[in-house]
N, C-alpha and C positions, 0 to 999 in steps of 0.2 A: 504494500500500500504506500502512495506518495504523499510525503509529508504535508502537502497541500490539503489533500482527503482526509487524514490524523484530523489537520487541523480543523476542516471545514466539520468532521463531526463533533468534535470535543466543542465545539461552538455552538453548535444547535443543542447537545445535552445539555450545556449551560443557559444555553436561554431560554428551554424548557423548563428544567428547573428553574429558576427565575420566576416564570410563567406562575410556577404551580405555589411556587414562596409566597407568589404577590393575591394568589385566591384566598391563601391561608390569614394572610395579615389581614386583606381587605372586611373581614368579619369582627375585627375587632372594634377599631374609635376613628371618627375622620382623622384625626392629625396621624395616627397609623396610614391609613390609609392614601394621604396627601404621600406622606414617605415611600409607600408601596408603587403608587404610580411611576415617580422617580425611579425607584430599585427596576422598576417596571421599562422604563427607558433606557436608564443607561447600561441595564444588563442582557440587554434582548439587539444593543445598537453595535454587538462585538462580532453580529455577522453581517453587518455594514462594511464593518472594517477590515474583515480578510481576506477580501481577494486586492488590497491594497499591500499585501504585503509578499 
């Protein structure tokens, strides 16, 4: 497997993950949830970034 592919899957397991962090929190309190959107953006925006590299 080429280290592009490594990368490009380890990138969607984490923004899945991410994904499922941000349902978990979103049940809690708005200012959680203000946070979670965030966690929500800039953890989901790392397969933006990979085929930049």
């Amino acid at each position: 497997m080429s280290e592009n592919r490594k990368i490009d899957g380890r990138s969607i397991e984490f923004s899945m993950r991410i994904i499922r962090v941000r349902r978990h929190l979103d049940a809690i309190t708005k200012i959680i949830r203000i946070l979670a959107k965030q966690l929500l953006r800039s953890g989901t925006s790392i397969g933006a970034n990979v085929p930049e590299t």
